[in-house]
C-alpha positions as CSV (number, residue, x, y, z in Angstrom):
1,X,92.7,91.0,22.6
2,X,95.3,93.7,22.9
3,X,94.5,97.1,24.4
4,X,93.7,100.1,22.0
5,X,96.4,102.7,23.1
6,X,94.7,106.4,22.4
7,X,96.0,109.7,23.2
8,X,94.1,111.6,25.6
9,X,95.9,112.7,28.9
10,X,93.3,115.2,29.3
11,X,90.5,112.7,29.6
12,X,92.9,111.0,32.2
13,X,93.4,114.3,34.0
14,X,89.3,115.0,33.8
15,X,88.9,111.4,35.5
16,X,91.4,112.0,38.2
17,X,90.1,115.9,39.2
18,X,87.0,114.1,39.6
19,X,87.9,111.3,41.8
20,X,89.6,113.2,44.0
21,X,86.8,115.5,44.9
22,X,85.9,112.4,46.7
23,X,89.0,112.8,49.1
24,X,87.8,116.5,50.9
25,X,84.0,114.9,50.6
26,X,84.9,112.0,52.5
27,X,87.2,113.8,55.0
28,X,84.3,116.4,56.0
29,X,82.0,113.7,56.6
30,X,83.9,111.5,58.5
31,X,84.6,114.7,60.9
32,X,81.0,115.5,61.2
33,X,80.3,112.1,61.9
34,X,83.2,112.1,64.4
35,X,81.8,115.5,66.1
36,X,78.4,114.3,66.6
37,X,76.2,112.7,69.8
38,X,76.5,109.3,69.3
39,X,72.8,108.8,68.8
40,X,73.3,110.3,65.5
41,X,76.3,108.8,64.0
42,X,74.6,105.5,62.3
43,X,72.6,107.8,60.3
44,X,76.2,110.4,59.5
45,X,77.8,106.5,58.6
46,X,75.9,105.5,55.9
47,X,76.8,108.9,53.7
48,X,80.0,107.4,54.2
49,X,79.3,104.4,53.1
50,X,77.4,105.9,50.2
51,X,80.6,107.8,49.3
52,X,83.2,104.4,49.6
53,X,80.8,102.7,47.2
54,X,80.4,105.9,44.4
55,X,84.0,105.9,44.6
56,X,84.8,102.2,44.1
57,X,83.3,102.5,40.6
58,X,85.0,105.6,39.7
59,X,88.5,103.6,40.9
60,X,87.8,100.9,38.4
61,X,86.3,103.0,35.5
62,X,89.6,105.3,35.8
63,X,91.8,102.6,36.5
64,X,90.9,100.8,33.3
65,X,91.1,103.9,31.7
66,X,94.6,104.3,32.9
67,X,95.7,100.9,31.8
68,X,94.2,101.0,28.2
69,X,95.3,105.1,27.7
70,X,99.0,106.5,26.2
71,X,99.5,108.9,28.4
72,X,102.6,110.5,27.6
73,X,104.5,112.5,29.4
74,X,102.7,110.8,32.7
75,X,104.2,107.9,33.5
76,X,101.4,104.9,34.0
77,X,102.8,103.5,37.3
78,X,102.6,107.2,39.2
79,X,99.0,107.5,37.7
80,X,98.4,104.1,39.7
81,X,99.7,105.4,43.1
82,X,98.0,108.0,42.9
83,X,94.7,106.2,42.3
84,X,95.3,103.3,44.9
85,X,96.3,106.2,47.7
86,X,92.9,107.9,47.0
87,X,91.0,104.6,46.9
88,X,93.0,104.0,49.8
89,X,92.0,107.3,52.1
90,X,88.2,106.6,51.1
91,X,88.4,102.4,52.5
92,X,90.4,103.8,55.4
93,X,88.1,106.4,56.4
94,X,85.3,103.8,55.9
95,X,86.9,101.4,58.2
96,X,87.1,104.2,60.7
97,X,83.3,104.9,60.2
98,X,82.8,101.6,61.2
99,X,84.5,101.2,63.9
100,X,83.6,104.5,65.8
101,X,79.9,103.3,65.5
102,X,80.3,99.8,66.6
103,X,82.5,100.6,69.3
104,X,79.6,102.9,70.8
105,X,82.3,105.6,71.1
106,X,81.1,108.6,73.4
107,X,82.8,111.9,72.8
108,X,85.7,111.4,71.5
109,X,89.1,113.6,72.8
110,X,89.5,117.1,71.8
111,X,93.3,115.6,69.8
112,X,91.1,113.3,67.9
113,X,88.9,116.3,66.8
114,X,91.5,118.6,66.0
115,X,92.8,115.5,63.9
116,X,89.7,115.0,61.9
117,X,89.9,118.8,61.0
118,X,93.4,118.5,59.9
119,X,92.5,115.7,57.6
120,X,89.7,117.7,55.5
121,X,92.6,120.6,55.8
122,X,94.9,118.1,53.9
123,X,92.4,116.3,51.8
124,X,91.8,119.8,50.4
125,X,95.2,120.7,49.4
126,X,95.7,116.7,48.0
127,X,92.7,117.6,45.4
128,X,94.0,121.2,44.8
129,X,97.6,119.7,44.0
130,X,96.3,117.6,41.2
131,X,95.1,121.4,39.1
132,X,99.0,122.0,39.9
133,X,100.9,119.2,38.6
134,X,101.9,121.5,35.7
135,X,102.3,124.7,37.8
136,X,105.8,123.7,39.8
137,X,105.5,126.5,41.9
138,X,102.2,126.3,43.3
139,X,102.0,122.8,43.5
140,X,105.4,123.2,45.7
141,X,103.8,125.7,48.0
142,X,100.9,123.2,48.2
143,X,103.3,119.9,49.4
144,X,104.4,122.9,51.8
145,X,100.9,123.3,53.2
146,X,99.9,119.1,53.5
147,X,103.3,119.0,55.2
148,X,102.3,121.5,58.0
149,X,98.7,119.2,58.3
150,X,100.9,115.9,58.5
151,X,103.5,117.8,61.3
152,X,99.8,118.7,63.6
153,X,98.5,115.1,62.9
154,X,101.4,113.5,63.8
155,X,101.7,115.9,67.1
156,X,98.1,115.1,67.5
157,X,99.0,111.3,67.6
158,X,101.3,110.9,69.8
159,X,98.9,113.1,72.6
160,X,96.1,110.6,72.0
161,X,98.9,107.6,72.7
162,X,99.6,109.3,75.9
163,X,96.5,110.6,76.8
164,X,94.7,106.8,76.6
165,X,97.5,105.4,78.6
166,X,97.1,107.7,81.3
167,X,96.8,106.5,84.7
168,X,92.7,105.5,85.6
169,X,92.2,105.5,82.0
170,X,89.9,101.9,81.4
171,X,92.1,99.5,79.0
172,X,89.1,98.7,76.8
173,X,88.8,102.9,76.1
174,X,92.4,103.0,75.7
175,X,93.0,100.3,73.1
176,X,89.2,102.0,71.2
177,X,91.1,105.0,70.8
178,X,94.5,103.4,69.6
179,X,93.0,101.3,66.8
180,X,91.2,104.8,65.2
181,X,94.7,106.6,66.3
182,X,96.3,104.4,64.1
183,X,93.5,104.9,61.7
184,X,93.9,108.1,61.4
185,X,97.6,108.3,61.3
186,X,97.5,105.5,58.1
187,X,95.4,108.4,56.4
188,X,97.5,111.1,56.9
189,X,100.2,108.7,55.9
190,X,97.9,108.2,52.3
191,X,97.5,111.6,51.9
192,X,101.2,112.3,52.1
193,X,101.9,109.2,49.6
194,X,99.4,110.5,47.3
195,X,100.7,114.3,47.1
196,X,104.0,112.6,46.5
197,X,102.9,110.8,43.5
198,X,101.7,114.3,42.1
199,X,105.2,115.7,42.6
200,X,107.0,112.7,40.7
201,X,105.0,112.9,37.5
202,X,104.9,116.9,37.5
203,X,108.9,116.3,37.2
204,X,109.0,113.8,34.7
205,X,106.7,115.5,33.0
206,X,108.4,118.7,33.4
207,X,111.5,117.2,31.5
């Protein structure tokens, strides 16, 4: 059966406003599960978890929406970046969740931290830049701001990598806090892609 083409970018733009709520949601718990004793971090996983699986069913609700939708003047492929980034983020973060519980993780470094924080920084400005897709300069000054997040994450990263391969530092430890380095630095990575994706269609919409 062929697809029923309607025009109704504002219902797309509804959708995506809402999904990417989910981002800063995510973000902020993932830090206050990071923060915590370990003791109490099963408990702080499973609103993760809660959060991964809500926003698997908004993914598929707005990505069929975006494949049966005229969306004119946003082009359909940028809408799909920026939906796989988000979904993205949200199964990254997840996989982090995971891994800081089953690794037993004790307090984690003060870079590691001070990376989480960045991330809800970021994760805000990603959901604020969709409101400015059709407000140039305010979603520039935004791209501004998640660039300034991205330069502290990446500044962060590279102390963890040095930090866990300091002399007397146990090998098991070290390679922990690489894999959810890495982690990390894929999300920030996301983020970026996503915020990207915004500033493509706000120009082709733009002309």
């Amino acid at each position: 059966m062929a697809l029923k083409f309607t025009t109704k970018p504002d219902a797309i733009h509804k959708m995506l406003s809402d999904y990417v709520v989910t981002l800063p949601d995510t973000t902020l718990a993932f830090h206050t599960l990071v923060s915590a004793r370990p003791e109490g971090r099963p408990k702080l996983a499973q609103k993760i978890h809660d959060l991964k699986k809500a926003a698997g069913q908004q993914y598929i609700t707005l990505t069929r929406k975006v494949a049966g939708t005229f969306i004119a003047p946003y082009d359909r492929e940028d809408l799909f970046r920026m939906v796989e980034a988000i979904n993205d983020v949200i199964d990254s973060l997840d996989h982090a969740t995971y891994l800081v519980v089953g690794f037993k993780m004790g307090k984690l470094p003060d870079e590691f931290l001070a990376s989480a924080v960045e991330l809800v920084g970021m994760s805000e400005q990603a959901r604020d830049a969709v409101q400015f897709i059709k407000k140039p300069n305010r979603l520039e000054k935004t791209q501004v701001a998640i660039n300034k997040h991205k330069n502290v994450l990446e500044d962060n990263y590279r102390a963890l990598l040095i930090n866990s391969m300091a002399p007397g530092m146990d090998n098991s430890e070290a390679m922990k806090l690489k894999i959810l380095a890495d982690i990390i630095e894929q999300v920030s990575s996301q983020l970026d892609r996503f915020t990207r994706a915004i500033a493509v269609a706000a120009i082709k919409g733009s002309q």
